[in-house]
mmJSON file of the N, C-alpha and C atoms, coordinates in Angstrom:
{"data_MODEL":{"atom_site":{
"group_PDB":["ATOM","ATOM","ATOM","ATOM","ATOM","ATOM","ATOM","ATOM","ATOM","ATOM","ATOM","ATOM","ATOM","ATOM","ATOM","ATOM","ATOM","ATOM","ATOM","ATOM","ATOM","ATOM","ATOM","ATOM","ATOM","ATOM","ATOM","ATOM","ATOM","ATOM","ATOM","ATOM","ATOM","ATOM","ATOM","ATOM","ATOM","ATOM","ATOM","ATOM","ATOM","ATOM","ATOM","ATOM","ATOM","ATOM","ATOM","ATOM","ATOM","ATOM","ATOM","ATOM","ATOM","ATOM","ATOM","ATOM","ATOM","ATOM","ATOM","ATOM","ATOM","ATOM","ATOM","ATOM","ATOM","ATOM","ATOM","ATOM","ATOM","ATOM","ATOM","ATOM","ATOM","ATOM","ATOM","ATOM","ATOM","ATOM","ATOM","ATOM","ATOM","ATOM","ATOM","ATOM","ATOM","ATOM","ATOM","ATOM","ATOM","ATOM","ATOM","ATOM","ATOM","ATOM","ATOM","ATOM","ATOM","ATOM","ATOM","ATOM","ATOM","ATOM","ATOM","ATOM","ATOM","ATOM","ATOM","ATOM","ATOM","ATOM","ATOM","ATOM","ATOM","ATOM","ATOM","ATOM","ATOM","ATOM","ATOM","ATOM","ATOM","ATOM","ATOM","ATOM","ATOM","ATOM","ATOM","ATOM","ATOM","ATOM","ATOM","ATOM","ATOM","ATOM","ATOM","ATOM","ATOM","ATOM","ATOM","ATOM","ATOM","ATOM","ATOM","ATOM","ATOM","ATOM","ATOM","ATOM","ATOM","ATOM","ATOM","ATOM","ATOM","ATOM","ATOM","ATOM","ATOM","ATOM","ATOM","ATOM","ATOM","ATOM","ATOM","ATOM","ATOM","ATOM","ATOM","ATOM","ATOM","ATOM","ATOM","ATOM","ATOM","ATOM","ATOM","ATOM","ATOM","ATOM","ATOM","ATOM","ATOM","ATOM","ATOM","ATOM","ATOM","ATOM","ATOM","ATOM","ATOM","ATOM","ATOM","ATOM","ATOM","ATOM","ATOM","ATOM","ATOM","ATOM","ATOM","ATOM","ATOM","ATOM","ATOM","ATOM","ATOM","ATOM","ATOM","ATOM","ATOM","ATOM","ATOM","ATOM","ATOM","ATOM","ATOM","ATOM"],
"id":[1,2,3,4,5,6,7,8,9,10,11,12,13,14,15,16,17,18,19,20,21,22,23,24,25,26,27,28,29,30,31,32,33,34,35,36,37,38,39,40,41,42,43,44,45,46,47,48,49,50,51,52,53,54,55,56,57,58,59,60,61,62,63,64,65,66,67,68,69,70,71,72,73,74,75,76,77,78,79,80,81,82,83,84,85,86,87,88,89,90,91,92,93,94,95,96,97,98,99,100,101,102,103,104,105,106,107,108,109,110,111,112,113,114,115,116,117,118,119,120,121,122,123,124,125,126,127,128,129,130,131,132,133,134,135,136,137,138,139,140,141,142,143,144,145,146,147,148,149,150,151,152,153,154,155,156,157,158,159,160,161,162,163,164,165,166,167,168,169,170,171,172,173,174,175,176,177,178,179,180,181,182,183,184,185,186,187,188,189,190,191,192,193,194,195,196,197,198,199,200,201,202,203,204,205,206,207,208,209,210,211,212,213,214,215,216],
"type_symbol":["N","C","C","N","C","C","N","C","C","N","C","C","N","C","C","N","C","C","N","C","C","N","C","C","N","C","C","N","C","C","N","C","C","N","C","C","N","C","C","N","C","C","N","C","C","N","C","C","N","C","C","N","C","C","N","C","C","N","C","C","N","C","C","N","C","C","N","C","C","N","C","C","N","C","C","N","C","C","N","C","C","N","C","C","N","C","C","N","C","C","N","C","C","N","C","C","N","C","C","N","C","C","N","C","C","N","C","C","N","C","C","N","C","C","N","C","C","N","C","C","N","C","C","N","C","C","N","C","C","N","C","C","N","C","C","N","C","C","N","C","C","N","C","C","N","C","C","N","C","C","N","C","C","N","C","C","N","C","C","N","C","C","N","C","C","N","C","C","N","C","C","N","C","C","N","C","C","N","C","C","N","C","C","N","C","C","N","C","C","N","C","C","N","C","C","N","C","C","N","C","C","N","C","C","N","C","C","N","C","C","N","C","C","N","C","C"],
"label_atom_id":["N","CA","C","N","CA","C","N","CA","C","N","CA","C","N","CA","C","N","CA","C","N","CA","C","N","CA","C","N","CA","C","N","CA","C","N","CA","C","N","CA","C","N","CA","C","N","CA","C","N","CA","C","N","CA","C","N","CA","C","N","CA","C","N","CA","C","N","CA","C","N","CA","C","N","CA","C","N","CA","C","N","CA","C","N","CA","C","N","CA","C","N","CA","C","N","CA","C","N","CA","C","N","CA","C","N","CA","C","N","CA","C","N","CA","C","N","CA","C","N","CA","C","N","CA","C","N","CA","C","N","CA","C","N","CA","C","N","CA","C","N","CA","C","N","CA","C","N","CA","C","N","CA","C","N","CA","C","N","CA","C","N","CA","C","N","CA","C","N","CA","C","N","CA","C","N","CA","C","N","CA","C","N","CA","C","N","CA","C","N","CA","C","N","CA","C","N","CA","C","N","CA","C","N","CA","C","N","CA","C","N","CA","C","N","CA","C","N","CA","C","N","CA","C","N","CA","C","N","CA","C","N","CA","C","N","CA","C","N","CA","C","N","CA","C","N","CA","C","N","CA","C"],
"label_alt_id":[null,null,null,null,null,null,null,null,null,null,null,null,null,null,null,null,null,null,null,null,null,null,null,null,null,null,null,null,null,null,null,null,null,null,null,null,null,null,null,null,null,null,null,null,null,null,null,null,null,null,null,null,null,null,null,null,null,null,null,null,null,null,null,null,null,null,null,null,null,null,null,null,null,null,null,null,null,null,null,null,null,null,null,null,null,null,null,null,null,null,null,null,null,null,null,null,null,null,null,null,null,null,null,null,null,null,null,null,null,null,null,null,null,null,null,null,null,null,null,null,null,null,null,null,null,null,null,null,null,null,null,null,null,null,null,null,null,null,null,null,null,null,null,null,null,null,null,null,null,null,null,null,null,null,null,null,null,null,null,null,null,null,null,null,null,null,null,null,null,null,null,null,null,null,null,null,null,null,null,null,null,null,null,null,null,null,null,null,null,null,null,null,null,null,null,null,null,null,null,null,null,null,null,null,null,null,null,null,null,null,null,null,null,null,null,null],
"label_comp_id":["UNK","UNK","UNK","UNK","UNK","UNK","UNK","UNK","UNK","UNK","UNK","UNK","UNK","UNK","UNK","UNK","UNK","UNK","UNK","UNK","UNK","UNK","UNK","UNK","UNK","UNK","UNK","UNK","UNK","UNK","UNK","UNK","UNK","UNK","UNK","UNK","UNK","UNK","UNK","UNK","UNK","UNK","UNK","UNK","UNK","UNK","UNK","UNK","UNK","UNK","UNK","UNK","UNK","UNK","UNK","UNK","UNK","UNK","UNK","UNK","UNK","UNK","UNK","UNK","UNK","UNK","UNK","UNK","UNK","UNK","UNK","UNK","UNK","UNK","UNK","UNK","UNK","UNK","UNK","UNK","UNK","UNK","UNK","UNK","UNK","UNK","UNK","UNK","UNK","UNK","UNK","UNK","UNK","UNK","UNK","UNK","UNK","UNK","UNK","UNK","UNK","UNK","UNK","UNK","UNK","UNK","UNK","UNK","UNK","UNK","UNK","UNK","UNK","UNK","UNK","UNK","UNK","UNK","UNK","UNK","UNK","UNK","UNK","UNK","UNK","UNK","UNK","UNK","UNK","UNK","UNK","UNK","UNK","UNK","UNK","UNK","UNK","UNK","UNK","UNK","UNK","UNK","UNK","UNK","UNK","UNK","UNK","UNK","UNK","UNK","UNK","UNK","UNK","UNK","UNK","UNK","UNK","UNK","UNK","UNK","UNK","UNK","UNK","UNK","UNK","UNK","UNK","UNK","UNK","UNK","UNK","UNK","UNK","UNK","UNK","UNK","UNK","UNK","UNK","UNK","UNK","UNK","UNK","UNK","UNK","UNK","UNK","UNK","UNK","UNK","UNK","UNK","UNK","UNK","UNK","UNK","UNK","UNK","UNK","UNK","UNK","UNK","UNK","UNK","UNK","UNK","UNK","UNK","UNK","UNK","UNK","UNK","UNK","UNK","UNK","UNK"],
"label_asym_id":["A","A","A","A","A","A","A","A","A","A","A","A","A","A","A","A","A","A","A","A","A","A","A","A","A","A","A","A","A","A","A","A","A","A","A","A","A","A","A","A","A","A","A","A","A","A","A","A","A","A","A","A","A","A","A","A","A","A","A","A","A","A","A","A","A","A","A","A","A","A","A","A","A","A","A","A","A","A","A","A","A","A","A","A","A","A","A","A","A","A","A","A","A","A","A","A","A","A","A","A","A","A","A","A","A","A","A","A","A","A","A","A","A","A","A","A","A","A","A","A","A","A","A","A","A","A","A","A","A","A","A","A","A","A","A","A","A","A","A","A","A","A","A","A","A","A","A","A","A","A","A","A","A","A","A","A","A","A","A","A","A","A","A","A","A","A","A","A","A","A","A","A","A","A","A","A","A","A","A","A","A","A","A","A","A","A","A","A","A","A","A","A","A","A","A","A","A","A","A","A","A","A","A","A","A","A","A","A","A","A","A","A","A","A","A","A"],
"label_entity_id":["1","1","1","1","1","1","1","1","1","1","1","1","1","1","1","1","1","1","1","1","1","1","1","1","1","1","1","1","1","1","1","1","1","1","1","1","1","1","1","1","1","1","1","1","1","1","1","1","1","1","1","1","1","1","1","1","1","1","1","1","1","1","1","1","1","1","1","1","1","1","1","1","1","1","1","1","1","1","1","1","1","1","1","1","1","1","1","1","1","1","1","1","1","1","1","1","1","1","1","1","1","1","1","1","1","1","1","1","1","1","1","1","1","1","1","1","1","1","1","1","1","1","1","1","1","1","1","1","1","1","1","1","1","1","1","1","1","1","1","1","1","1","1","1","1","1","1","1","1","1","1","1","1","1","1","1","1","1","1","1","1","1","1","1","1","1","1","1","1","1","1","1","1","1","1","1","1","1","1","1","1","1","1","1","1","1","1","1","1","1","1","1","1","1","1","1","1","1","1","1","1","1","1","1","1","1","1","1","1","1","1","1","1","1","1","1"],
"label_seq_id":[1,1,1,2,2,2,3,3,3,4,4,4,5,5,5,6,6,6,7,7,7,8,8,8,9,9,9,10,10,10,11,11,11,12,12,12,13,13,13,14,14,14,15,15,15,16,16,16,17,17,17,18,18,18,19,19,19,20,20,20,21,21,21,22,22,22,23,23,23,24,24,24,25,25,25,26,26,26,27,27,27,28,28,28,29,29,29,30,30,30,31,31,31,32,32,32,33,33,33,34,34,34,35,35,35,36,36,36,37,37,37,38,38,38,39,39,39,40,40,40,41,41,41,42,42,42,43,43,43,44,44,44,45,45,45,46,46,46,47,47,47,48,48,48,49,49,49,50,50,50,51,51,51,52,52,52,53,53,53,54,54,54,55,55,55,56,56,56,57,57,57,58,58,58,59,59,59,60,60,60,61,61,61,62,62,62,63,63,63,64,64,64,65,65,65,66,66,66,67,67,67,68,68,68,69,69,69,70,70,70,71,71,71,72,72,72],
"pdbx_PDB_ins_code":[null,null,null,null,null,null,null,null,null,null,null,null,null,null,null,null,null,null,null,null,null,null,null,null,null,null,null,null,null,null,null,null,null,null,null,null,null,null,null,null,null,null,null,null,null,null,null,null,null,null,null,null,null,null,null,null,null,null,null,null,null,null,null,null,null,null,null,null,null,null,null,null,null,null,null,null,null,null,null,null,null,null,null,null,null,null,null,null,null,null,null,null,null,null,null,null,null,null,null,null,null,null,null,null,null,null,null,null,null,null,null,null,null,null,null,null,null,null,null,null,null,null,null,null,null,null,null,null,null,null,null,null,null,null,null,null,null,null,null,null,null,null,null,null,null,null,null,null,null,null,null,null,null,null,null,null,null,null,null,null,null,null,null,null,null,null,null,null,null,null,null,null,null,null,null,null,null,null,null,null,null,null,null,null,null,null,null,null,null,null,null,null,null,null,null,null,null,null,null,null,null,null,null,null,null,null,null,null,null,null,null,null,null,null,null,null],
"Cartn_x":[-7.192,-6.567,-5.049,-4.243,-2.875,-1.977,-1.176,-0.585,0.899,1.099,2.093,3.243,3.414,4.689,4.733,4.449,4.0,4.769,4.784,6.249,7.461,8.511,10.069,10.349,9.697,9.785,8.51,8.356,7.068,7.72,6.981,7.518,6.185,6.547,5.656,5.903,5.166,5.181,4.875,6.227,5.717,5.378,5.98,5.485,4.32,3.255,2.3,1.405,1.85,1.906,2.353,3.614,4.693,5.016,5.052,4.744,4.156,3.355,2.462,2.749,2.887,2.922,2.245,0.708,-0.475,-0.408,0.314,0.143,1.293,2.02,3.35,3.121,2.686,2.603,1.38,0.296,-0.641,-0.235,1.064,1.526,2.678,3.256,4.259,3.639,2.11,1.263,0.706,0.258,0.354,-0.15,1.536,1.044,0.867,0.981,0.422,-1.064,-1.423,-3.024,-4.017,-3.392,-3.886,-4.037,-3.726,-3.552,-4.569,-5.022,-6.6,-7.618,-9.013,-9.42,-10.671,-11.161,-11.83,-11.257,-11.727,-10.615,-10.614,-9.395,-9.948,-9.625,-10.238,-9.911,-9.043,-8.521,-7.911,-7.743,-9.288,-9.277,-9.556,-9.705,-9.317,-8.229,-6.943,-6.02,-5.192,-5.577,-5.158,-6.19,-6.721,-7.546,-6.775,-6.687,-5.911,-4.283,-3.71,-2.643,-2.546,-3.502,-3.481,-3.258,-4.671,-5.264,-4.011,-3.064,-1.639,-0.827,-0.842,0.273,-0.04,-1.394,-1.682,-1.22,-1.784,-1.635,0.044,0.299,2.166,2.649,2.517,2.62,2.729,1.606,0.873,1.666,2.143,2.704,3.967,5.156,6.197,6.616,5.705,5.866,7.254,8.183,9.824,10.379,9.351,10.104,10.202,11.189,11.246,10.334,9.722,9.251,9.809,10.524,11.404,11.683,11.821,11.632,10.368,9.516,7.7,7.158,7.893,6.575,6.884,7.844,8.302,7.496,7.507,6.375,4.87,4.742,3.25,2.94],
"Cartn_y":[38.225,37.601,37.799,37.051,36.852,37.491,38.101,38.966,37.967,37.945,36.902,37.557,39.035,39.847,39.672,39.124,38.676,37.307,37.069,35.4,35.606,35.016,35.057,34.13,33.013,31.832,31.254,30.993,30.04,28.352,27.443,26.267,25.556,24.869,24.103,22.521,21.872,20.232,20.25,19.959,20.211,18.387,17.389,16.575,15.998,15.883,15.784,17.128,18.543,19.321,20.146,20.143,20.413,18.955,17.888,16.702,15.55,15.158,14.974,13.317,12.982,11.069,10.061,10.835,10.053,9.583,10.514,10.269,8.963,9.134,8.896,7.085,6.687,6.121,5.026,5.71,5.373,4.484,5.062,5.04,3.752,3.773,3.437,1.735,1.404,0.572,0.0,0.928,0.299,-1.588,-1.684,-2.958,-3.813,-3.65,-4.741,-4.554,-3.081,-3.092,-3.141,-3.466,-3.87,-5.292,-6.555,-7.44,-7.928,-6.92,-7.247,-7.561,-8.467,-8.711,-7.759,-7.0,-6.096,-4.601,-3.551,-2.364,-1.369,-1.243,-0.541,1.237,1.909,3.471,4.424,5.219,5.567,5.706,6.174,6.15,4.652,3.611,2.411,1.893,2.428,1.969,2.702,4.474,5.133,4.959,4.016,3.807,2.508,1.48,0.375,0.631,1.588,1.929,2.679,3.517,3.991,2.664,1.965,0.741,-0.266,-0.525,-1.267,-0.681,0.568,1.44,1.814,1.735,1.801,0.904,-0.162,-1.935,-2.185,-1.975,-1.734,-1.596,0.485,1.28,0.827,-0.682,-0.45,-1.891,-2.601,-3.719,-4.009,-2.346,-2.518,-0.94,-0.187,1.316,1.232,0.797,1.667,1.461,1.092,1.364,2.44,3.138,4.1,4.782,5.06,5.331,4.773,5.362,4.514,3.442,2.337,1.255,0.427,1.496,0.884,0.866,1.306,1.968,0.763,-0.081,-0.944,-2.542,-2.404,-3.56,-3.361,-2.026,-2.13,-2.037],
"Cartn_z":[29.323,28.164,28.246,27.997,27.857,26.607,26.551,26.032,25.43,24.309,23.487,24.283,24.524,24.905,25.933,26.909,28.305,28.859,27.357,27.588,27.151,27.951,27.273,26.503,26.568,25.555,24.729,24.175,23.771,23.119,23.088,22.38,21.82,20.655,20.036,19.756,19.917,19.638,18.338,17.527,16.427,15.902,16.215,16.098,15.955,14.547,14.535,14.087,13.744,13.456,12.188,12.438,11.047,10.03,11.156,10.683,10.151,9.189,8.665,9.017,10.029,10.357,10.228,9.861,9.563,8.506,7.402,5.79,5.779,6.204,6.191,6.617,7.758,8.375,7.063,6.871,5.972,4.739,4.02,3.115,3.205,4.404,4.485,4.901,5.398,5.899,4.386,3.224,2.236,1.354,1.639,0.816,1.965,3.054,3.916,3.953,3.823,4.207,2.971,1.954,0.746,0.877,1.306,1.612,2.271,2.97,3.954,3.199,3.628,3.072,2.365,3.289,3.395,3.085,2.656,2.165,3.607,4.248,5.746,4.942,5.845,5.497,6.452,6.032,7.168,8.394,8.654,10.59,10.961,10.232,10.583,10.886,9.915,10.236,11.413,11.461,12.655,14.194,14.269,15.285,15.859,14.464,15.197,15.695,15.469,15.231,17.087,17.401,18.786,19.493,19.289,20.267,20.533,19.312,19.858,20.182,20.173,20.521,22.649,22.339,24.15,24.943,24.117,24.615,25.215,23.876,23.925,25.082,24.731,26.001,27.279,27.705,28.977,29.457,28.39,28.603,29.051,28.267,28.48,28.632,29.968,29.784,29.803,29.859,29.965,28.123,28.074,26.089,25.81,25.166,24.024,22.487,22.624,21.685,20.189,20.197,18.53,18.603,20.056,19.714,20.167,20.18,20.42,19.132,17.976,16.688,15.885,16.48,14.784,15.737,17.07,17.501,16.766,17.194,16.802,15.416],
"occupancy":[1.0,1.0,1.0,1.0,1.0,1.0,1.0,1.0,1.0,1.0,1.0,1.0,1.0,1.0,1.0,1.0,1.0,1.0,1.0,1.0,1.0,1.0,1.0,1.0,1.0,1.0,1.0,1.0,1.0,1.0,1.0,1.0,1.0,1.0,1.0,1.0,1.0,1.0,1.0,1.0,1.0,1.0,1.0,1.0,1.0,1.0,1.0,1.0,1.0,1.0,1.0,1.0,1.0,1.0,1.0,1.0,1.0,1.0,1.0,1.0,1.0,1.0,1.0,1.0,1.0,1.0,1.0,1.0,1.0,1.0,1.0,1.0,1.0,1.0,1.0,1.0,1.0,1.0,1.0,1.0,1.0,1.0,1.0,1.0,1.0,1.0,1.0,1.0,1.0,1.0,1.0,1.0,1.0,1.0,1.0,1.0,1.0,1.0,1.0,1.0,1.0,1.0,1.0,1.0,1.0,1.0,1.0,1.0,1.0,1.0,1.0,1.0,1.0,1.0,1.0,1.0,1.0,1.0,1.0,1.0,1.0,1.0,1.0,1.0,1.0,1.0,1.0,1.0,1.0,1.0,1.0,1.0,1.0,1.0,1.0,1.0,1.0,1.0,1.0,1.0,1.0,1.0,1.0,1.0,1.0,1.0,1.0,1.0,1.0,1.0,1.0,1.0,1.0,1.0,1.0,1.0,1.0,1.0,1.0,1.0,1.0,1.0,1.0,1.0,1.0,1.0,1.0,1.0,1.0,1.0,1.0,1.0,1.0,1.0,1.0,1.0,1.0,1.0,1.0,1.0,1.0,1.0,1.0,1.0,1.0,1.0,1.0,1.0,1.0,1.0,1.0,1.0,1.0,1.0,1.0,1.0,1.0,1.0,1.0,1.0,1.0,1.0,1.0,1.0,1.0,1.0,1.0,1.0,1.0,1.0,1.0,1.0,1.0,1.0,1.0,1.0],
"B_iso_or_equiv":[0.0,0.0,0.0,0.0,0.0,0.0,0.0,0.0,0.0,0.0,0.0,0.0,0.0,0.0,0.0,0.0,0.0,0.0,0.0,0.0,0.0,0.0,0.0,0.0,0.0,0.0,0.0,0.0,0.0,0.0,0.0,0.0,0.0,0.0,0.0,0.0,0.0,0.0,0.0,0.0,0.0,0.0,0.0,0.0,0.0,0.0,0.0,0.0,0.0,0.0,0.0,0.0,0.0,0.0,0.0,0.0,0.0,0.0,0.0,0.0,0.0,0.0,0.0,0.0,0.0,0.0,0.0,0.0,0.0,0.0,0.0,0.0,0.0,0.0,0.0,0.0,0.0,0.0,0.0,0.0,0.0,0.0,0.0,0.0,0.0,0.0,0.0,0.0,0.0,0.0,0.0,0.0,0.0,0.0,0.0,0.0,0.0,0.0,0.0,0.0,0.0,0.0,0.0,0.0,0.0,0.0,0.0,0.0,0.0,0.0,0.0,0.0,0.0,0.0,0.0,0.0,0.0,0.0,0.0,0.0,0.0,0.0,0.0,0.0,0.0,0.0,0.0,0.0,0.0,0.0,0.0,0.0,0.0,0.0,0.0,0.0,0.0,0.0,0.0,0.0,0.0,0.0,0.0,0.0,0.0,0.0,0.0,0.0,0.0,0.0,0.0,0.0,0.0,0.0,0.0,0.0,0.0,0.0,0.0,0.0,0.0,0.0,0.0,0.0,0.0,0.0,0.0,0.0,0.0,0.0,0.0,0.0,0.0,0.0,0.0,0.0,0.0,0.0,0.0,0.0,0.0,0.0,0.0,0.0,0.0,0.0,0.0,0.0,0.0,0.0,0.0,0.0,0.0,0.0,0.0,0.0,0.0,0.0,0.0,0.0,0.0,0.0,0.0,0.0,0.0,0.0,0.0,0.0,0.0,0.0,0.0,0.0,0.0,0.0,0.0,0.0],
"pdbx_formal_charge":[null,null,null,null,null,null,null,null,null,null,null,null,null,null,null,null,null,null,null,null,null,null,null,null,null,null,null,null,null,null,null,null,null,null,null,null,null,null,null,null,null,null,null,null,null,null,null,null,null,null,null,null,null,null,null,null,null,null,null,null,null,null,null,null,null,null,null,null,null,null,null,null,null,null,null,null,null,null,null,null,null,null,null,null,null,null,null,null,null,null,null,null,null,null,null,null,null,null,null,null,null,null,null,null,null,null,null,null,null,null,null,null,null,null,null,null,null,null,null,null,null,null,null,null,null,null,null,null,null,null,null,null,null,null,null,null,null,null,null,null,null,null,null,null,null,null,null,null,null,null,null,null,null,null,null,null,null,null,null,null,null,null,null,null,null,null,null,null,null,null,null,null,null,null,null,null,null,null,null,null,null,null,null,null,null,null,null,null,null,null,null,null,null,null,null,null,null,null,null,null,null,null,null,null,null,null,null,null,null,null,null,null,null,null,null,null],
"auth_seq_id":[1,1,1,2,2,2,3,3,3,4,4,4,5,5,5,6,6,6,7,7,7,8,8,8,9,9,9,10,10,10,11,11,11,12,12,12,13,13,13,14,14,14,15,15,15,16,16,16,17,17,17,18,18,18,19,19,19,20,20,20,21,21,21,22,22,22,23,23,23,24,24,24,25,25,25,26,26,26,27,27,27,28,28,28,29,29,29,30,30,30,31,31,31,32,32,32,33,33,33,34,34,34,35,35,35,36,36,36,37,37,37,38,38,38,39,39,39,40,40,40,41,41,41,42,42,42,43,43,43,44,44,44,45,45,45,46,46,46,47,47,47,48,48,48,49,49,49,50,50,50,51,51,51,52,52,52,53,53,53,54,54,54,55,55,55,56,56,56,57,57,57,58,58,58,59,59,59,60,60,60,61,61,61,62,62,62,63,63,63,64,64,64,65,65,65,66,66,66,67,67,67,68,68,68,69,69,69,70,70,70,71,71,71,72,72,72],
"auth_comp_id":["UNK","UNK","UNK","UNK","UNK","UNK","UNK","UNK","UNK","UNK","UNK","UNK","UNK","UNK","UNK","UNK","UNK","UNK","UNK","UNK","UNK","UNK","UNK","UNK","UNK","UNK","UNK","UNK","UNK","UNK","UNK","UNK","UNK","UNK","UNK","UNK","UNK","UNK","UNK","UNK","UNK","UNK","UNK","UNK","UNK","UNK","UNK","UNK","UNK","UNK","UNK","UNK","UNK","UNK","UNK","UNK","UNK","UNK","UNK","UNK","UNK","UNK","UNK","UNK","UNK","UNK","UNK","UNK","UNK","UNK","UNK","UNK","UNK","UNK","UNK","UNK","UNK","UNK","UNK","UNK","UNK","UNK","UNK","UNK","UNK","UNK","UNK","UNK","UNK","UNK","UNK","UNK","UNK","UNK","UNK","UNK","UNK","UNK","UNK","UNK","UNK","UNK","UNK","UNK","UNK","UNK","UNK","UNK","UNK","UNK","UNK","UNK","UNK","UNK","UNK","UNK","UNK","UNK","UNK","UNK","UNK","UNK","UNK","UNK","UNK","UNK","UNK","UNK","UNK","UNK","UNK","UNK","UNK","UNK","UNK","UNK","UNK","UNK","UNK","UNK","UNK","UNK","UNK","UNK","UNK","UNK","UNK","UNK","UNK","UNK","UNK","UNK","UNK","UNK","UNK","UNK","UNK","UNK","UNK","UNK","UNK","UNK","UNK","UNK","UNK","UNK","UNK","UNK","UNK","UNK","UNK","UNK","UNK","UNK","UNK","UNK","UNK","UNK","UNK","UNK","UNK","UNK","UNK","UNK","UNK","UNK","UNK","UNK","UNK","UNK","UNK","UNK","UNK","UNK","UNK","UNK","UNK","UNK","UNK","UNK","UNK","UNK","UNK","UNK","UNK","UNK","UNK","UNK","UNK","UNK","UNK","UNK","UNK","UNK","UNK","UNK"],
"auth_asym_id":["A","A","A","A","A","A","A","A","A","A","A","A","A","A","A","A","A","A","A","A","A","A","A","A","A","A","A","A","A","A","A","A","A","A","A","A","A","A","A","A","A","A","A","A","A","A","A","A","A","A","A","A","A","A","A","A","A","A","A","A","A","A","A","A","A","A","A","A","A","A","A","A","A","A","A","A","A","A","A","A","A","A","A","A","A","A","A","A","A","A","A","A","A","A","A","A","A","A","A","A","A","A","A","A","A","A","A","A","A","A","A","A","A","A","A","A","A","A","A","A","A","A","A","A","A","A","A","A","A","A","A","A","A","A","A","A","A","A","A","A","A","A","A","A","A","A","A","A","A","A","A","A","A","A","A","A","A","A","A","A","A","A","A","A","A","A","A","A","A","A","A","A","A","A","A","A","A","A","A","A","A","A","A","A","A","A","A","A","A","A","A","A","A","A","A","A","A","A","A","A","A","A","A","A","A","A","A","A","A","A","A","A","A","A","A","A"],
"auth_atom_id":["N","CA","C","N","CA","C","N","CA","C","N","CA","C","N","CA","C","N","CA","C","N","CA","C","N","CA","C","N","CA","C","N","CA","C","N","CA","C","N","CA","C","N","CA","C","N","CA","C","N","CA","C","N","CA","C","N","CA","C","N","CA","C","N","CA","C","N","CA","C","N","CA","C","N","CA","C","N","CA","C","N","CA","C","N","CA","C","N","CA","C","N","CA","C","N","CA","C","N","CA","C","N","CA","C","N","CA","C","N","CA","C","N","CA","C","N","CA","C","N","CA","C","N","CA","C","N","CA","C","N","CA","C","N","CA","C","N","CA","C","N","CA","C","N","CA","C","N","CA","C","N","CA","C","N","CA","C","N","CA","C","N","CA","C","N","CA","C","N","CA","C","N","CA","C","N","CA","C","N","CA","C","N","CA","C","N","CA","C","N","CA","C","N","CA","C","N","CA","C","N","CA","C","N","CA","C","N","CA","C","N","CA","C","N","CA","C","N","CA","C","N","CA","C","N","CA","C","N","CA","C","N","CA","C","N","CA","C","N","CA","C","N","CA","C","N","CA","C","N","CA","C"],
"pdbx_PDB_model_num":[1,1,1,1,1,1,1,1,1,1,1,1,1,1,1,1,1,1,1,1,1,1,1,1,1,1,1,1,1,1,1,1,1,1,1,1,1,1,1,1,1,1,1,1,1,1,1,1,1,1,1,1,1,1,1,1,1,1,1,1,1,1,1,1,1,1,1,1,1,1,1,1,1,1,1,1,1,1,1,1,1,1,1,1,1,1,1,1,1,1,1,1,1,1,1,1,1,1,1,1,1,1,1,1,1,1,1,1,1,1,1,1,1,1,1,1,1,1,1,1,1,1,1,1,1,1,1,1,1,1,1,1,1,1,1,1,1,1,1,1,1,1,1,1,1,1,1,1,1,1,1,1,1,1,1,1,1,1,1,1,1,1,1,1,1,1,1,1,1,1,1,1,1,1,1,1,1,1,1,1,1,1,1,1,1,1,1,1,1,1,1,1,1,1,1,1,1,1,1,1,1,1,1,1,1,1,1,1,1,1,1,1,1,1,1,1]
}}}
């Protein structure tokens, strides 16, 4: 077993962590996803939200992140 005192550094991704992006993202999706015809639930909308974000990803890997999130 590994000993915490055993490292000189540690680091955390806090992105997605300390960051709550799901809610955020959820919220911020809103009145467009009220609009649907059907009522989707959350892991609906964070499922479709991967699936264009891969698509994206795979279409134009040299994008940036901050300017991949406002395509999808």
């Amino acid at each position: 077993m590994m000993k915490l005192t055993g490292f000189k550094a540690l680091t955390f991704d806090v992105y997605g962590t300390l960051i709550d992006w799901e809610s955020g993202m959820i919220a911020g999706l809103k009145l467009l996803t009220d609009k649907v015809s059907r009522a989707l639930q959350r892991d609906d909308i964070l499922e479709a939200h991967a699936y264009y974000e891969s698509t994206a990803q795979a279409w134009t890997p040299s994008t940036v992140s901050r300017d991949l999130l406002p395509i999808v």
